[in-house]
N, C-alpha and C positions, 0 to 999 in steps of 0.2 A: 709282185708288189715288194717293194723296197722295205725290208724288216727297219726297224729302229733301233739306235744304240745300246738302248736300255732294256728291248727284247734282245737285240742278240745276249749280252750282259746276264738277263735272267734266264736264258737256253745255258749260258756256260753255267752259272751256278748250281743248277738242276742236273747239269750231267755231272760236274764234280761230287754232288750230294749221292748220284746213281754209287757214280766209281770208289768213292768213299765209301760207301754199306757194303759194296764187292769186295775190297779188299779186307774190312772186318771180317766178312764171311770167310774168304780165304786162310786169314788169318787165325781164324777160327778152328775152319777144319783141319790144318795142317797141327795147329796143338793137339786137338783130337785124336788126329793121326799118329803124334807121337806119344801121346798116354797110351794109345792101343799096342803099342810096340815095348813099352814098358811092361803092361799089364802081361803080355805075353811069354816076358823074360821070368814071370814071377818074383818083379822086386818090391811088386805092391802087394805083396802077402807079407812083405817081412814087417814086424811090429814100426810103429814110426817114428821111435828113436833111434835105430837100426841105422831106417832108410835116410834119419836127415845125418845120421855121421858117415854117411858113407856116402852121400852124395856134396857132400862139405869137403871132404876126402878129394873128390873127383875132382870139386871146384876149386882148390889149395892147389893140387898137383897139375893140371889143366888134363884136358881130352887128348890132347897130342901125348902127353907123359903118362898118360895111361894105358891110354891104346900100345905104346910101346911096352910097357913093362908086361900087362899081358899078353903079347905077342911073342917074350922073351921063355 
């Protein structure tokens, strides 16, 4: 049986609604994943004055100028 314009139309919308919550989720867990990799380093023990001038720090000099400077 020959679907209709407006069923195929509301199948795509239904799957972009699917694929939209999926990538929330992913999105999700991959933040997750990267608090858990912090949490690990022990930088969310430091008081949160600390952690946001040393993470302002990071974001001023970028990741690339820092990963160099501690690698030096």
């Amino acid at each position: 049986m020959a679907r209709t314009i407006e069923e195929e139309m509301e199948s795509l919308r239904e799957e972009e609604r699917r694929l939209a919550s999926k990538k929330a989720q992913l999105v999700k867990r991959a933040r997750d994943e990267a608090i858990k990799s912090v949490e690990k380093t022990g930088l969310l023990k430091l008081e949160s004055r600390r952690l946001e001038a040393l993470a302002g720090r990071i974001k001023s000099l970028g990741i690339e100028e820092v990963e160099k400077r501690l690698a030096a």
